[in-house]
C-alpha positions in Angstrom: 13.2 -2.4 10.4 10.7 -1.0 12.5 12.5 2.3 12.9 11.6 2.5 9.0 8.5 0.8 9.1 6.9 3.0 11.5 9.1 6.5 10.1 7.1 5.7 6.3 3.3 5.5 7.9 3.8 8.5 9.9 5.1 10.0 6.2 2.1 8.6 5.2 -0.1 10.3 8.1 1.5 13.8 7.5 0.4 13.7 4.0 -3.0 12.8 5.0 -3.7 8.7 4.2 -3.5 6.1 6.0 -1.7 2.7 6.2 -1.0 0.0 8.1 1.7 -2.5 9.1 1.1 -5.5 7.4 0.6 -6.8 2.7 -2.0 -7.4 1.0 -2.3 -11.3 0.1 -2.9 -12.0 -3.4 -4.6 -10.0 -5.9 -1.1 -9.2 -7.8 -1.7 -6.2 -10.6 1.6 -4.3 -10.8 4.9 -5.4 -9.1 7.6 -3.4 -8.1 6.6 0.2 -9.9 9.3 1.9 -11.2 10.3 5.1 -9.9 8.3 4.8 -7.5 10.2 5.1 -3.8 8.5 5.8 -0.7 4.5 5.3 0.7 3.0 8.3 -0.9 4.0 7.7 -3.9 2.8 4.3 -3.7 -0.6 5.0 -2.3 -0.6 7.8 -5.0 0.0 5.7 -7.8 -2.7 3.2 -6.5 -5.3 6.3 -6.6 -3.9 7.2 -9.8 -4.8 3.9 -11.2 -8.5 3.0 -11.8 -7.5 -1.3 -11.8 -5.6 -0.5 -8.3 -7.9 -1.1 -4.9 -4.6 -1.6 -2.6 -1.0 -1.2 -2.6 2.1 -2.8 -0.7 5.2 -1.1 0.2 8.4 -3.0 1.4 10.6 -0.8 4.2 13.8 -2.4 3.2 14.1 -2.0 -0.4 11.5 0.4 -1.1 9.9 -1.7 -3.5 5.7 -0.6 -4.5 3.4 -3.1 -5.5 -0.5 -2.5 -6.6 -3.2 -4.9 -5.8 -6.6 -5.7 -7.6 -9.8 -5.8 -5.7 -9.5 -9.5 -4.3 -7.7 -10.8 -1.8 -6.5 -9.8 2.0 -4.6 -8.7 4.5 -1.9 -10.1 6.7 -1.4 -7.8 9.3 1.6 -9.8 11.2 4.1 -9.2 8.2 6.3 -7.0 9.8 8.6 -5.8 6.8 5.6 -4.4 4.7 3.3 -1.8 5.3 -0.1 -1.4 3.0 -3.3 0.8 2.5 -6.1 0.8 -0.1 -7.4 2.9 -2.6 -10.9 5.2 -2.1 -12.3 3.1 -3.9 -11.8 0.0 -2.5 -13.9 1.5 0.4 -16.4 2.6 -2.1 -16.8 -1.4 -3.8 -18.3 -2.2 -1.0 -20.8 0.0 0.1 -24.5 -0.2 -0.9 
């Protein structure tokens, strides 16, 4: 798993965004988007989507899910990687 885990953020890093091991607790918007089958894609269609401020993508089984603006993070969830939209960043500064 970690072989995969770590192979989809440095996809992720080549196409220039950023994500981390880890899924975003709570704040469920969209589950499992269909078509939708690696990290870019999922951190695309979480940009693409004004309601989205983070997304979740499982290794395993490829599965995307998009996250509304509350919640957090658990970082020790090894099967999952996640990243947030621009705009998350931008809901919280002044």
């Amino acid at each position: 798993m970690r072989f995969y885990r770590e192979a989809h953020l440095e996809s992720l890093g080549n196409a220039g965004m950023v994500g981390m091991k880890g899924a975003w607790l709570y704040g469920d918007y969209i589950n499992a988007v269909p078509g939708v089958e690696d990290p870019v894609a999922c951190a695309t269609a979480c940009e693409n989507d004004e309601k989205c401020y983070h997304w979740n993508f499982q290794v395993l089984s490829k599965r995307c899910d998009l996250k509304a603006q509350n919640g957090g993070v658990n970082q020790d969830i090894s099967d999952w990687i996640t990243g947030n939209a621009k705009r998350s960043f931008e809901a919280i500064l002044p």
